[in-house]
C-alpha positions in Angstrom: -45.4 8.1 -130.6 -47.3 7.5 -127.3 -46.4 4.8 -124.6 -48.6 2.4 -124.3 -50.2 2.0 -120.4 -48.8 -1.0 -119.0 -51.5 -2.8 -116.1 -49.7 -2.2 -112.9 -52.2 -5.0 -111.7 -51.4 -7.4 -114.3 -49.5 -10.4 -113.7 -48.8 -13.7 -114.9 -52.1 -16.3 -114.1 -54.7 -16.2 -116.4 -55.5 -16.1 -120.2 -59.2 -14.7 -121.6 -62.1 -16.0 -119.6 -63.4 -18.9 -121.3 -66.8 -16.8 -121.5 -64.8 -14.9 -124.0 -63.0 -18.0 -125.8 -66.3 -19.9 -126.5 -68.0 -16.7 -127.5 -65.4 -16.4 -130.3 -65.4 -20.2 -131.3 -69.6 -19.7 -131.1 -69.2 -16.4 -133.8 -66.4 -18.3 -136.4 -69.0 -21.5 -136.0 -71.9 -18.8 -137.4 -69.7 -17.3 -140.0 -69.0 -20.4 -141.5 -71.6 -19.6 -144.5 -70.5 -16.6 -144.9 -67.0 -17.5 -145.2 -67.8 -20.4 -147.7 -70.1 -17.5 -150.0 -67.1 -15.3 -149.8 -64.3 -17.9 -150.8 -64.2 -18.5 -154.6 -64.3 -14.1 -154.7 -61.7 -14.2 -152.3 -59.3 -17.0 -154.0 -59.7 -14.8 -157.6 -59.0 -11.2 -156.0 -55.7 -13.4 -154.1 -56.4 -11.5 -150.9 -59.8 -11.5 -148.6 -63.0 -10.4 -149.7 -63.6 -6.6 -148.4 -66.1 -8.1 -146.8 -64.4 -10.5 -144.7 -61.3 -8.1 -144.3 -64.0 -5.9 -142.6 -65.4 -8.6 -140.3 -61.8 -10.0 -139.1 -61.6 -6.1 -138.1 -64.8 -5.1 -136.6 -65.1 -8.5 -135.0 -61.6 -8.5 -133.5 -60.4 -11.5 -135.1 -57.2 -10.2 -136.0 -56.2 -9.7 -132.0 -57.0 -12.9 -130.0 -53.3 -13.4 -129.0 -52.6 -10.0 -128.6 -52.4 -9.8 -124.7 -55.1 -7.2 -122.7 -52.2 -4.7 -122.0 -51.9 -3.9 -125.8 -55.8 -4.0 -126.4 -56.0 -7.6 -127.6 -58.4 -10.6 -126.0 -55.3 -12.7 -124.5 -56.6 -16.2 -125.6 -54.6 -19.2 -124.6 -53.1 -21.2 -127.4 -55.7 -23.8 -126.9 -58.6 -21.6 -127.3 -57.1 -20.1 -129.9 -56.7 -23.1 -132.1 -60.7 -23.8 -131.3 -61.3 -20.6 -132.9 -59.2 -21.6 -135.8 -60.4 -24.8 -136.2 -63.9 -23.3 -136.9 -63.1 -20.3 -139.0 -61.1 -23.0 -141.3 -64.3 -25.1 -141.7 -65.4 -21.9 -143.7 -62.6 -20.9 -145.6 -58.9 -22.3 -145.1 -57.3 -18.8 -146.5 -59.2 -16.7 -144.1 -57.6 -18.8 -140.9 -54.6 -18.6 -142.5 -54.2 -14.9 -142.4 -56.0 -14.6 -139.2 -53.2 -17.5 -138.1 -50.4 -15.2 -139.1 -51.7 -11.6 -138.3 -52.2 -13.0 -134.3 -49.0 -14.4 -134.7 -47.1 -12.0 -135.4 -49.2 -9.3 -133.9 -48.2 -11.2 -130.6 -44.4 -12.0 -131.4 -44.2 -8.2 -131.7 -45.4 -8.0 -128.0 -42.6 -10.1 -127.1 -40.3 -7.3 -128.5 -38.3 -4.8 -126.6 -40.2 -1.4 -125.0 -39.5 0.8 -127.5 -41.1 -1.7 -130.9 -44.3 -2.0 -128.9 -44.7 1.9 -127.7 -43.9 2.1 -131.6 -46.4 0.0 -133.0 -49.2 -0.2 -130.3 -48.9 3.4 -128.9 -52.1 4.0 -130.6 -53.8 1.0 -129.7 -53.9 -2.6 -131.2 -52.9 -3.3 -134.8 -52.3 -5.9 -137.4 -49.0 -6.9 -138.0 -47.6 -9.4 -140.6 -44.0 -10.0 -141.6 -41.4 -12.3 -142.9 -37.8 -12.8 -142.2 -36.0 -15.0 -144.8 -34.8 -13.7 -147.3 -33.9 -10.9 -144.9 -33.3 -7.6 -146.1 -30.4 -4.9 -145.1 -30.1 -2.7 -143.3 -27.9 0.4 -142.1 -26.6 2.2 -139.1 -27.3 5.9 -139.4 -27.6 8.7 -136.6 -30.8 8.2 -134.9 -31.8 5.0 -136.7 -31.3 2.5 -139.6 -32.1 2.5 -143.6 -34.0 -0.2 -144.8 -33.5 -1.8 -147.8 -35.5 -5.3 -148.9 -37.8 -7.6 -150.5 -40.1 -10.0 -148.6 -41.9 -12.9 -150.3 -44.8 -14.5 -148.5 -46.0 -11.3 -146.7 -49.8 -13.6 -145.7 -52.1 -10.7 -144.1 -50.5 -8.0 -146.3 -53.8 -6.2 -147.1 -55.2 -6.2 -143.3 -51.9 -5.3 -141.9 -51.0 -1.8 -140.9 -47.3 -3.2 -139.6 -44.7 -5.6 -141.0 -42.0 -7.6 -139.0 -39.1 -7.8 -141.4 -36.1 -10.1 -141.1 -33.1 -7.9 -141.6 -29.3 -8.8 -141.8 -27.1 -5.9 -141.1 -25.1 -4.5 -144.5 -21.4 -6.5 -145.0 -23.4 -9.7 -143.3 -23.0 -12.6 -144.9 -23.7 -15.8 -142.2 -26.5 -18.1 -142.3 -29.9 -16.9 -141.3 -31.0 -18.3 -138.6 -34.3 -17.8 -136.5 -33.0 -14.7 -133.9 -32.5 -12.9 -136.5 -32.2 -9.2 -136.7 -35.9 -7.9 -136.9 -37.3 -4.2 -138.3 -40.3 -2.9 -137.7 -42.3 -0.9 -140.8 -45.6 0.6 -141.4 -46.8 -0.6 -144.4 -47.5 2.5 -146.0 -43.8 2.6 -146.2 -43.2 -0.3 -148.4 -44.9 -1.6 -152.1 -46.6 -4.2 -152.8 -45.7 -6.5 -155.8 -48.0 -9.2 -156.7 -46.2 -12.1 -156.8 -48.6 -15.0 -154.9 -50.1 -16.9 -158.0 -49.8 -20.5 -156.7 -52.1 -23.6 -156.3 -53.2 -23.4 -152.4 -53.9 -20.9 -150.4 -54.5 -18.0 -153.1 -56.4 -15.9 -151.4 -53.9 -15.2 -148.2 -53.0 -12.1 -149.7 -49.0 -13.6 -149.5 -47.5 -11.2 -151.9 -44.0 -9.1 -151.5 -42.7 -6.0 -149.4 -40.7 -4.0 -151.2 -38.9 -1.4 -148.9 -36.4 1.2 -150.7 -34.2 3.3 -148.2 -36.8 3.4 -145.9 -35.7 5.2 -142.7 -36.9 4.3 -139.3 -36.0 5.5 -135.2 -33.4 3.1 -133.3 -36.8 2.5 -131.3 -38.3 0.1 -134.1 -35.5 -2.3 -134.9 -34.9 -5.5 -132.6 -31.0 -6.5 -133.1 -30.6 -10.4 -132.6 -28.2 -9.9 -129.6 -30.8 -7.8 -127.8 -33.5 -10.0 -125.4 -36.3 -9.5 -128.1 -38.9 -12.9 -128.1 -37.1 -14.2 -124.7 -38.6 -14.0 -121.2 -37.5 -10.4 -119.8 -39.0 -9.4 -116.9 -37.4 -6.3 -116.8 -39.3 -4.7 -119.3 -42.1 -2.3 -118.7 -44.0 -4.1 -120.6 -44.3 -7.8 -119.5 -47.0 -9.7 -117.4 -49.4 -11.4 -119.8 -49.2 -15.0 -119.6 -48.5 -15.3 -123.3 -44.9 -13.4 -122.3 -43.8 -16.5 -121.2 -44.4 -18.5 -124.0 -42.1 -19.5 -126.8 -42.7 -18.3 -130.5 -42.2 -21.1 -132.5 -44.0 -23.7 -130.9 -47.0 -21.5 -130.3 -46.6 -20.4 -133.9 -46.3 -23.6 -135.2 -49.1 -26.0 -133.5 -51.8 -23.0 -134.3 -51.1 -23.1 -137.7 -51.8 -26.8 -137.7 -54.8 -26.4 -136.1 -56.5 -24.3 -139.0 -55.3 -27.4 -141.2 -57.2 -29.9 -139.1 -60.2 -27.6 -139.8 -60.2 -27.7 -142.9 -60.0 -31.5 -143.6 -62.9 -31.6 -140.8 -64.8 -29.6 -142.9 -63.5 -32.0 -146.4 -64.6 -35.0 -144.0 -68.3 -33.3 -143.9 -68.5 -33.0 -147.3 -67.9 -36.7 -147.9 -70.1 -38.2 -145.2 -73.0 -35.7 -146.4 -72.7 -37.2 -149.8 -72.1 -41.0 -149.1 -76.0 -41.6 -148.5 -76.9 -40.3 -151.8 -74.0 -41.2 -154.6 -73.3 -44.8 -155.8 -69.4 -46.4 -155.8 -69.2 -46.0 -159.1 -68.2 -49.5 -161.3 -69.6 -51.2 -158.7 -73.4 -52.6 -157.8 -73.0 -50.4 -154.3 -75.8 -47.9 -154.2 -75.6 -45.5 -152.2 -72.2 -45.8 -150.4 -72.8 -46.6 -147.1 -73.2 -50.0 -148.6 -69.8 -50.5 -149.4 -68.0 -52.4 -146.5 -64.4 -50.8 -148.0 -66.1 -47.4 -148.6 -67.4 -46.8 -144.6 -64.3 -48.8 -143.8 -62.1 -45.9 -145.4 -64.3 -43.3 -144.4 -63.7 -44.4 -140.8 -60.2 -44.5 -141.1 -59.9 -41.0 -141.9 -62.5 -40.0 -139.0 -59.9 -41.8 -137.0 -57.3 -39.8 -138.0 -58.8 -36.7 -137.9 -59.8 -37.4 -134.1 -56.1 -38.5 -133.2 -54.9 -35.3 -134.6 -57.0 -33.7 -132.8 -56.0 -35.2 -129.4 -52.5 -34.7 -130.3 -53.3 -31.1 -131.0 -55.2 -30.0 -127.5 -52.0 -32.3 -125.4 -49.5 -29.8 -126.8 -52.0 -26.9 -126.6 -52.3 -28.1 -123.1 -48.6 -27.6 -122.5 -48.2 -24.4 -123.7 -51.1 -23.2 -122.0 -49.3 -24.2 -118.7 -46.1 -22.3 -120.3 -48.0 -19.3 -120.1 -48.6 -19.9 -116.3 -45.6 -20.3 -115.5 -44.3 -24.2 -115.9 -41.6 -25.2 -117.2 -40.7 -26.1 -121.0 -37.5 -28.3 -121.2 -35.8 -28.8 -124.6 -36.4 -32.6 -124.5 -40.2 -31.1 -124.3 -40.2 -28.8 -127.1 -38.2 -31.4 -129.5 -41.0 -33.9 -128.6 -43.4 -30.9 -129.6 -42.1 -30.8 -132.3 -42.3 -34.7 -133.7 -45.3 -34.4 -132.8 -46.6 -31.6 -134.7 -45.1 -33.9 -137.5 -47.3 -36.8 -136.5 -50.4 -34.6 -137.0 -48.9 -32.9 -139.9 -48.9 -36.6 -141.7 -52.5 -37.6 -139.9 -54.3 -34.7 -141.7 -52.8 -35.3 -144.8 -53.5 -38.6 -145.1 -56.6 -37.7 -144.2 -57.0 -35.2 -147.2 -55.6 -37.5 -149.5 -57.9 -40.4 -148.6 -61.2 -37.7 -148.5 -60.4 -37.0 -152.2 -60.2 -40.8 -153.0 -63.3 -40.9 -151.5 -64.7 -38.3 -153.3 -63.9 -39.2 -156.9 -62.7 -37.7 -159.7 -65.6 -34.8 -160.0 -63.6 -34.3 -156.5 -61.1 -32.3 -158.9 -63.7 -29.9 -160.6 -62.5 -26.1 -159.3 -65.9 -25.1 -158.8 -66.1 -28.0 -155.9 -65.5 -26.3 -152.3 -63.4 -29.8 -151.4 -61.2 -29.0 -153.8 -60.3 -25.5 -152.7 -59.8 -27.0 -149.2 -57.8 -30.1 -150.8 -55.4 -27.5 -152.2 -55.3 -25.0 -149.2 -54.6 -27.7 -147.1 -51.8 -29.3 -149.6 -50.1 -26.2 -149.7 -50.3 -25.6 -145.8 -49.0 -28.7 -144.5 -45.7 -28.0 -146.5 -45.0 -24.7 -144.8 -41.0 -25.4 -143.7 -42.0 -25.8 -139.8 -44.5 -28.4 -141.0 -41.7 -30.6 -142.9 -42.1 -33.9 -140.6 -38.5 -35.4 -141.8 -37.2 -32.6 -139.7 -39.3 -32.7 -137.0 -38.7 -36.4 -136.4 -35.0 -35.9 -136.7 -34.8 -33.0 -134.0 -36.4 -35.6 -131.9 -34.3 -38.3 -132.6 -31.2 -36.3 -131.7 -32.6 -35.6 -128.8 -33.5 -38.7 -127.4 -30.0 -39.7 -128.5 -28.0 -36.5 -127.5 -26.7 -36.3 -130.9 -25.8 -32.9 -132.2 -28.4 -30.5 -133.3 -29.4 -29.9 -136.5 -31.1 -26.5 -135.3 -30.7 -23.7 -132.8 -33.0 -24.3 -129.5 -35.1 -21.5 -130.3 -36.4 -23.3 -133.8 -37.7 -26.2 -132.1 
């Protein structure tokens, strides 16, 4: 496998030109359309259209976080979620594999010399995974054997790599994030359709299947090695989004796409308020009703707090990336609130489909495939906001953690 050319010139400074950024953000606005045509296909095959799989590639969707070195845009966090935001205003599922691909795609950048020469010697390339429940794996000359099944695989069809979570054989401990990590071509695994579920159908999240699946010392990251910390002894390290911190990043970018998507439910509702009646009542249309615009305010309000809350912690990690500093008393108050927006956007939703009334409900209506989408996002486990709002409460009390540092 080739090595891939590290920029002797590049340093930590500076993400992608916002040229760049707000050319992306301008091409997910005009795709918008397209992405709505494409959706109710999309939701019944389970995975993205082959049209849209061919766009995310030709279009370079799929490597925004990916830094230069490695052939990727290097957008910040912040510009990243503005891209998200829009392509979510067109279909929810289609963010939430582009979400994951970049993610991991750029987690794998994080990980020691020999996984990136692996997977990027050739250039850039998709990469999805999952970690829990890991699979096994075992020591042999030269390498490890992988056995394992991985649920949730989002991005499986547009990914040519997976990230797998891997205990090592005779383990039996908790699994904790910092877990073991394998890296697999795709081709070497099966896919089992398993995703039939109410939101988010057509993410493509089905399961890996790997059966004594050999791979090169080279591709496994073992959890006591410096894989997703800051090492600047590596050859390949200098990108700005080195220095930032995987869950956090992870985790506020996938809330973005789920503002999106109740921007684009919002929309819908204000489009029809001028034109349908509050049914049982004498209010025609319903921008005559004092509770109706009084509702439909609230949820504008919301949506717009959110979305403050959302570009203050983008903010932060942005300056992560250049270099400041990110205390754990910071990232535990990231993390409450990313469970304040997490509850904004939902109630949001929820009030949207009030709002909407009970034809709302019909599957044939686009607000309800982004009513489901989103109620099936916001419940991802880093989204839970009991737990969020506890890590913060311990840690404005210096009680004892109820997680390791690096899941905050």
């Amino acid at each position: 496998m080739a090595t891939v050319a590290k920029l002797d010139s590049e340093a930590p400074g500076s993400f992608a030109d916002k040229s760049i950024a707000d050319a992306f953000v301008d091409k997910a606005r005009s795709l918008r359309k397209f992405l709505q045509d494409e959706a109710p296909e999309g939701e019944k095959r389970r995975n993205p259209t082959p049209a849209v799989d061919k766009m995310l590639k030709d279009e370079g969707f799929l490597r925004l976080l990916l830094p230069q070195r490695l052939g990727g845009f290097g957008l910040s966090p912040t510009d990243f979620c503005r891209v998200q935001i829009e392509i979510a205003k067109g279909d929810p599922a289609v963010s939430w594999v582009m979400q994951i691909v970049n993610g991991t795609s750029w987690i794998t950048s994080l990980a020691p010399d020999g996984v990136q020469d692996a997977v990027f010697g050739e250039g850039p390339q998709p990469v999805c995974g999952a970690y829990n429940p890991p699979g096994k794996a075992r020591k042999v000359d030269g390498g490890w054997i992988i056995n394992g099944k991985w649920p949730y695989m989002s991005g499986s069809r547009q990914s040519t790599w997976a990230q797998q979570g891997v205990v090592l054989e005779g383990y039996d401990g908790p699994v904790v994030p910092g877990i073991n990590m394998c890296y697999l071509p795709m081709d070497s695994m099966t896919i089992e359709n398993t995703w039939f579920v109410s939101g988010m159908q057509g993410t493509g999240s089905d399961t890996a299947i790997a059966k004594d699946v050999f791979i090169p010392d080279a591709q496994m990251a073992l959890m006591d090695e410096r894989a997703g910390q800051i090492d600047r002894t590596k050859r390949h390290f200098g990108a700005p989004s080195d220095l930032l911190p995987a869950v956090p990043v992870v985790r506020t970018t996938g809330i973005a796409q789920l503002l999106g998507a109740v921007e684009a439910m919002l929309e819908i509702v204000a489009a029809e308020a001028p034109k349908k009646p509050v049914l049982t009542t004498f209010m025609t249309p319903r921008t005559n009703s004092g509770a109706y615009m009084r509702d439909l305010g609230e949820v504008a309000a919301k949506l717009d707090t959110a979305k403050v809350i959302l570009f203050d912690l983008t903010a932060k990690l942005d300056r992560v990336g250049l270099g400041e500093e990110f205390s754990l008393a910071e990232k535990a108050r990231h993390r409450a609130a990313g469970a304040q927006m997490i509850e904004l956007i939902h109630g949001a939703s929820e009030s949207l489909m009030f709002l909407a009334g009970s034809s709302a409900f019909s599957l044939d209506k686009p607000i309800n495939r982004y009513w489901r989408d989103v109620s099936m996002g916001v419940r991802h486990i880093q989204n839970i906001p009991t737990i969020g709002y506890e890590i913060y409460g311990r840690s404005t009390t210096d009680a004892d953690p109820i997680s390791p540092p690096g899941s905050y």
